[in-house]
SEMAR-739618 format. One record per residue (C-alpha): residue number from 1; x, y, z; residue in one letter. Coordinates in steps of 0.2 Angstrom, whole numbers, plus 5000, padded with zeros to 4 digits. Layout:
SEMAR-739618
@resi->NUM	x->X	y->Y	z->Z	resn->A;
...
***
This chain:
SEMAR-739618
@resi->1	x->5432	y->5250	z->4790	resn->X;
@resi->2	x->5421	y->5257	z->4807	resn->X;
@resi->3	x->5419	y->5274	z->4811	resn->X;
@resi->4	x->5409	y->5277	z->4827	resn->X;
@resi->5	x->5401	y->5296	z->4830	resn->X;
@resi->6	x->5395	y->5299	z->4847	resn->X;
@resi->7	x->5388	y->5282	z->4851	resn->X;
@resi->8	x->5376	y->5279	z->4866	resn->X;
@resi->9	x->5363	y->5266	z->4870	resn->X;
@resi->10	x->5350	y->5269	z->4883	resn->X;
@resi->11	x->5336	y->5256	z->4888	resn->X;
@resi->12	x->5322	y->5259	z->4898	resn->X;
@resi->13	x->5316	y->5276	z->4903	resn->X;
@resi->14	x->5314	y->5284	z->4920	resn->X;
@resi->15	x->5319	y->5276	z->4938	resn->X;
@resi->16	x->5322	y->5259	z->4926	resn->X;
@resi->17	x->5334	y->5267	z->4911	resn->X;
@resi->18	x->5349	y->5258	z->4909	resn->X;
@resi->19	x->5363	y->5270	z->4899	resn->X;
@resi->20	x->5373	y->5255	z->4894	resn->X;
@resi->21	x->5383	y->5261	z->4882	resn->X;
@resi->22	x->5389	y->5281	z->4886	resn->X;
@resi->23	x->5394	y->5290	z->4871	resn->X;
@resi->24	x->5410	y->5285	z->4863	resn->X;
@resi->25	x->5420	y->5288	z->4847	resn->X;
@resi->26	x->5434	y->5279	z->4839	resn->X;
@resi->27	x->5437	y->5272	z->4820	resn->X;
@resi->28	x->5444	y->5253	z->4818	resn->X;
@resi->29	x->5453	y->5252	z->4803	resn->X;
@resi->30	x->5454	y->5238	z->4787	resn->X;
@resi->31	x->5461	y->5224	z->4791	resn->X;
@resi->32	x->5465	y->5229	z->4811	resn->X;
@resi->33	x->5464	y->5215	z->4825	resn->X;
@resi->34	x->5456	y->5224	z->4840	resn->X;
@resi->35	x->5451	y->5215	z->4858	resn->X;
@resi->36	x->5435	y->5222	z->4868	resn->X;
@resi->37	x->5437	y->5218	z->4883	resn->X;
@resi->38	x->5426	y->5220	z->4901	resn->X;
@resi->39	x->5419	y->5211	z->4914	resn->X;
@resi->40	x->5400	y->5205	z->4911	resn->X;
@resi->41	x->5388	y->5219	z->4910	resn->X;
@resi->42	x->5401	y->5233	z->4902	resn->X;
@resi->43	x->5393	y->5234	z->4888	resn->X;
@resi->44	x->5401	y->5224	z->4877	resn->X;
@resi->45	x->5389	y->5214	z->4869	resn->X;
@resi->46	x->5380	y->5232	z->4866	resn->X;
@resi->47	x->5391	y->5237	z->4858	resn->X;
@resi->48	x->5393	y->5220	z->4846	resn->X;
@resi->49	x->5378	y->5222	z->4840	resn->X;
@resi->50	x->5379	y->5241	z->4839	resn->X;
@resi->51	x->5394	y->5239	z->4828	resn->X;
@resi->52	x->5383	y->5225	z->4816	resn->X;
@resi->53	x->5368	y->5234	z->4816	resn->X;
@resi->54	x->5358	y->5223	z->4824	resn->X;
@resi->55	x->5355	y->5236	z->4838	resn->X;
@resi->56	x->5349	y->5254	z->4834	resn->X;
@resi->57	x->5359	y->5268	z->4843	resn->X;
@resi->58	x->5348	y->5280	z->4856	resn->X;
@resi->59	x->5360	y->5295	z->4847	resn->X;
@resi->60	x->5375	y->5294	z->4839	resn->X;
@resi->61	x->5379	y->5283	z->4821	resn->X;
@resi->62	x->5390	y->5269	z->4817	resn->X;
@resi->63	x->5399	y->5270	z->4798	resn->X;
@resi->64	x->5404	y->5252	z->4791	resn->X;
@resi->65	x->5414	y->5256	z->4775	resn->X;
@resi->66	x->5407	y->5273	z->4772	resn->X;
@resi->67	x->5388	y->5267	z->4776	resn->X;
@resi->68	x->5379	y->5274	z->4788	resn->X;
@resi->69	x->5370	y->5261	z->4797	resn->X;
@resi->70	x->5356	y->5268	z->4802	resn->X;
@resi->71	x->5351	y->5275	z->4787	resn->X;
@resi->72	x->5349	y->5256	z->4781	resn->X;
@resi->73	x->5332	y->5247	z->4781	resn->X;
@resi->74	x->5331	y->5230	z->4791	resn->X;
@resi->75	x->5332	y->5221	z->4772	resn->X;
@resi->76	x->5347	y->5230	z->4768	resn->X;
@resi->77	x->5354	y->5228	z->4784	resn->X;
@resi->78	x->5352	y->5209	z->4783	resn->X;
@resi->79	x->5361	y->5210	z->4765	resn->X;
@resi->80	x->5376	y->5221	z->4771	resn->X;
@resi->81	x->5380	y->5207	z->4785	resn->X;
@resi->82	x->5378	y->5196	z->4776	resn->X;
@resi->83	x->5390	y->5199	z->4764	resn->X;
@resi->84	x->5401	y->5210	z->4774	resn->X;
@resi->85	x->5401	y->5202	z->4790	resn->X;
@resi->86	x->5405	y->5186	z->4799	resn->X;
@resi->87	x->5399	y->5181	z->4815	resn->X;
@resi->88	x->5407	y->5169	z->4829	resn->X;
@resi->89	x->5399	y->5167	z->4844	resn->X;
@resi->90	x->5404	y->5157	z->4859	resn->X;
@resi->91	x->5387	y->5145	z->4861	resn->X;
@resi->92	x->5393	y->5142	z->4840	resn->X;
@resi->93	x->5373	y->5144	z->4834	resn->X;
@resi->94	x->5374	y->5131	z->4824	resn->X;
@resi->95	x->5359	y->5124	z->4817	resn->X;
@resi->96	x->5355	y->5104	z->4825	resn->X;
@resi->97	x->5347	y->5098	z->4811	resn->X;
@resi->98	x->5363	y->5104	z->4797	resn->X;
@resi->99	x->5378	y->5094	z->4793	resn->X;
@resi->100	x->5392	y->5104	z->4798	resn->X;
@resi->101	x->5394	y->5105	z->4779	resn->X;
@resi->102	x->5377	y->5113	z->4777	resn->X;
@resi->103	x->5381	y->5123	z->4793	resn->X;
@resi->104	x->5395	y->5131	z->4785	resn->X;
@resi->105	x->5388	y->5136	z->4767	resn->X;
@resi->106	x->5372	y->5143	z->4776	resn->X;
@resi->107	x->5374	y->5160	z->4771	resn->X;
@resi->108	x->5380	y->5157	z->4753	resn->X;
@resi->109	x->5360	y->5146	z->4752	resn->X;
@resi->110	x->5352	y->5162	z->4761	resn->X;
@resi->111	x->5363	y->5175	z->4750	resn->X;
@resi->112	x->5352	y->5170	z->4734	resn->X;
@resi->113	x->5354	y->5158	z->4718	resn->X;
@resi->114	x->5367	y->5171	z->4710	resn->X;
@resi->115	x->5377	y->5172	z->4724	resn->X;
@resi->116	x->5376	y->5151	z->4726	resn->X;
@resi->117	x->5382	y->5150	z->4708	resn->X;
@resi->118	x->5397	y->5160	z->4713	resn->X;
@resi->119	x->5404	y->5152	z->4725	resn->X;
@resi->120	x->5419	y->5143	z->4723	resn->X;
@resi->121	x->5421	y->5125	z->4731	resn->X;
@resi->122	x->5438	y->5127	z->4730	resn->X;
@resi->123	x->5438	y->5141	z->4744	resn->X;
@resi->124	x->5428	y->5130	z->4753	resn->X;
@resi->125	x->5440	y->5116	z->4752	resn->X;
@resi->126	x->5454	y->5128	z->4757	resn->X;
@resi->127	x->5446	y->5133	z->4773	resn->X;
@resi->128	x->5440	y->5117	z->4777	resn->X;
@resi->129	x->5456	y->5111	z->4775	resn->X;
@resi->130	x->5463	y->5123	z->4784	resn->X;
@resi->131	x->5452	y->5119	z->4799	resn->X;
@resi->132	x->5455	y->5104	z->4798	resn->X;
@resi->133	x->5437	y->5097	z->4797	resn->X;
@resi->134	x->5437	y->5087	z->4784	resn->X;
@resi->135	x->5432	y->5071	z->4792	resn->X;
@resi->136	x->5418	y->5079	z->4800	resn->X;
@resi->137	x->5407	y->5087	z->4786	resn->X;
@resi->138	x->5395	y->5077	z->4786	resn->X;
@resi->139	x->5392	y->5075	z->4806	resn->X;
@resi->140	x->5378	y->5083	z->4814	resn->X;
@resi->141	x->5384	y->5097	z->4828	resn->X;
@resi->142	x->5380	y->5085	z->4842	resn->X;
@resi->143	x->5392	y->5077	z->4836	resn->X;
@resi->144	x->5406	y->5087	z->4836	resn->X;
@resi->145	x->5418	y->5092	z->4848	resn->X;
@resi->146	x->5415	y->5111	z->4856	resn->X;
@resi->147	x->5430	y->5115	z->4845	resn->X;
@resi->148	x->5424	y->5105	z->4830	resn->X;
@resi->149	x->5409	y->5114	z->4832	resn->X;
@resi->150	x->5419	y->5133	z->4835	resn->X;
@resi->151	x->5430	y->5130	z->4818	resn->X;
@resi->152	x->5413	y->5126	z->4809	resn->X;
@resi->153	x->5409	y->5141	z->4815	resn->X;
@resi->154	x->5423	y->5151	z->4809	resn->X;
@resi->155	x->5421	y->5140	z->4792	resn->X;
@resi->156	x->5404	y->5149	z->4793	resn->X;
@resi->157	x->5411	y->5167	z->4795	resn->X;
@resi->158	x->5423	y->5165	z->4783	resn->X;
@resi->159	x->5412	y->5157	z->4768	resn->X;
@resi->160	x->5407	y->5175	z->4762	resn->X;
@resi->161	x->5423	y->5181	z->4761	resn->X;
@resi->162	x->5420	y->5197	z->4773	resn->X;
@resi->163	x->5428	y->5213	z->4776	resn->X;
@resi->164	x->5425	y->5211	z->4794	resn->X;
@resi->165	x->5423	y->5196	z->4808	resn->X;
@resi->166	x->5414	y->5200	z->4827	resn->X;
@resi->167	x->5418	y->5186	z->4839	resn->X;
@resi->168	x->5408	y->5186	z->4854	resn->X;
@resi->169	x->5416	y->5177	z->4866	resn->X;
@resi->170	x->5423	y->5166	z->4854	resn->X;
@resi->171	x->5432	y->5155	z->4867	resn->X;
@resi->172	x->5422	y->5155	z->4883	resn->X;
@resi->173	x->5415	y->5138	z->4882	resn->X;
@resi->174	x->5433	y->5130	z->4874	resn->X;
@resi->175	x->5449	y->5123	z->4887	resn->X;
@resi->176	x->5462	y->5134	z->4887	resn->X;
@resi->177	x->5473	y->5122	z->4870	resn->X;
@resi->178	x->5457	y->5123	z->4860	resn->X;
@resi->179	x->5456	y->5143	z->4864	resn->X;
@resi->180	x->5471	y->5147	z->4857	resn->X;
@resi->181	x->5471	y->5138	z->4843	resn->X;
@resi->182	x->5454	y->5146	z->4839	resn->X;
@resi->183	x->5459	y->5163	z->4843	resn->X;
@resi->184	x->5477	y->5158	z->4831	resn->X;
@resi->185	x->5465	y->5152	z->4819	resn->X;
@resi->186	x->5456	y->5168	z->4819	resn->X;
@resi->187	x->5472	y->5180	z->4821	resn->X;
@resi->188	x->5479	y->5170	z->4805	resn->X;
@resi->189	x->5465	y->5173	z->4792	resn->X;
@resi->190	x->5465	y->5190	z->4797	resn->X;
@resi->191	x->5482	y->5196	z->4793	resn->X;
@resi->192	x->5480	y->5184	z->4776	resn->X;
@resi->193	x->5465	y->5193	z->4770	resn->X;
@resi->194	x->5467	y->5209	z->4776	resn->X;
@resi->195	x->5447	y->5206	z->4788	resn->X;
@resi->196	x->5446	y->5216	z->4801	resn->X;
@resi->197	x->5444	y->5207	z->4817	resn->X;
@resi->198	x->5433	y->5212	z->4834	resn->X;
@resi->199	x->5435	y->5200	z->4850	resn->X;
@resi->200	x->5424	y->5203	z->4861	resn->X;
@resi->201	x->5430	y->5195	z->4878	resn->X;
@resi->202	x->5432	y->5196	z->4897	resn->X;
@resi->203	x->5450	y->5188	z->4897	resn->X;
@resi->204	x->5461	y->5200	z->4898	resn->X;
@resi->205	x->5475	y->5185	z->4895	resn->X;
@resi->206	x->5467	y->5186	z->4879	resn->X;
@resi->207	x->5465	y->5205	z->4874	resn->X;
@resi->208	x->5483	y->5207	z->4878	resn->X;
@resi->209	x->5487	y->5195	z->4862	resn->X;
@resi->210	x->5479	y->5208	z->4851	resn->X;
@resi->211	x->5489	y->5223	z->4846	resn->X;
@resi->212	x->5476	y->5236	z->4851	resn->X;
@resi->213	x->5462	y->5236	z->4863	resn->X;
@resi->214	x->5446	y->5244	z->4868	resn->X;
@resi->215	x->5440	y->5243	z->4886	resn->X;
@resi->216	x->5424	y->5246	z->4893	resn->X;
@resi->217	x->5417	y->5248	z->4912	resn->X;
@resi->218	x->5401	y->5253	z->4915	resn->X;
@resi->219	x->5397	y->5257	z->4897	resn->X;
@resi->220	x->5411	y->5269	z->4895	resn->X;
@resi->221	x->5426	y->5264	z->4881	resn->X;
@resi->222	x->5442	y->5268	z->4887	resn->X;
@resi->223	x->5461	y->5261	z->4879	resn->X;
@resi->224	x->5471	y->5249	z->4882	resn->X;
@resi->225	x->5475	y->5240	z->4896	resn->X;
@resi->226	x->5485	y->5245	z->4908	resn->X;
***
């Protein structure tokens, strides 16, 4: 599903440049559940957006089911994430203003008429259901729990049916009940639907649950912990 060639990313130039990611190489595969884990300022949220395009490498390429990702324009990067991608992140991002409902079928309405049309309530039954949010469709975020608010966002990243999920510290604003129940949650869809899934976390608690990880220190990826 990822294949990373000789990924850096530098900022800054001269007495002020910042390598915060140093050249790395690895490949994720379908359907894999993988934890990135490092303490704040590793690199990790570099390397999230990196991985989703949404950052451009300073050498090196990222391959997200074969394509190249910076060979893509920004409008057919937009398109690839959103219809291969799903993204959780741990401050939600939820729009105020959308029912938790309208939250969740946001990128279906900025995927296009055609793609609306196709889109099957019953999936979005299921996964409500599943999240058990089916009293709360029609609240505002504000109010909703923090982990009302984290399974809309999963609902969210789920809607498109994608091949892949990042989570950027999925659980850091959640008690340590409503954490795992998100990060089962997450684990569950995964293995049902073959998605690959990328934790980002400093918990190691919770990189341990995952069967392979990548660590990072100083912007360099290393393997699992120790």
């Amino acid at each position: 599903m990822v294949r990373v060639e000789k990924l850096s990313k530098t900022y800054g130039s001269g007495e002020v440049q910042v390598e915060a990611l140093k050249p790395c190489t690895f490949t994720i595969g379908d359907g894999e559940q993988v934890a990135v884990v490092g303490a704040s300022g590793s690199g990790k949220s570099t390397l999230l957006h990196l991985l989703s395009g949404l950052d451009t490498p300073t050498s090196g390429a990222v391959f997200l089911d074969g394509v190249n990702l910076s060979e893509k324009s920004d409008e057919e990067l937009s398109l690839l994430r959103r219809r291969k991608i799903g993204f959780i992140f741990q401050s939600y991002n939820l729009v105020p203003e959308l029912t938790a409902r309208e939250n969740i079928l946001l990128p279906v309405l900025l995927d296009g008429k055609k793609r609306a049309e196709e889109f099957s309530k019953a999936y979005l039954d299921e996964i409500v259901e599943r999240l058990e949010l089916n009293d709360r469709l029609e609240h505002l975020p504000g109010q909703l729990s923090g982990g009302q608010q984290q399974r809309v966002a999963i609902a969210r990243a789920l809607i498109n049916r994608p091949q892949m999920i990042l989570c950027d510290e999925p659980t850091g604003n959640l008690d340590s009940q409503s954490a795992g129940r998100v990060i089962g949650l997450l684990n569950d869809f995964s293995a049902e639907s073959n998605i690959t899934l990328i934790v980002v976390t400093h918990n190691e608690a919770i990189a341990r649950q995952y069967p392979r990880n990548l660590t990072l220190r100083d912007g360099t990826v290393g393997g699992d912990l120790g």
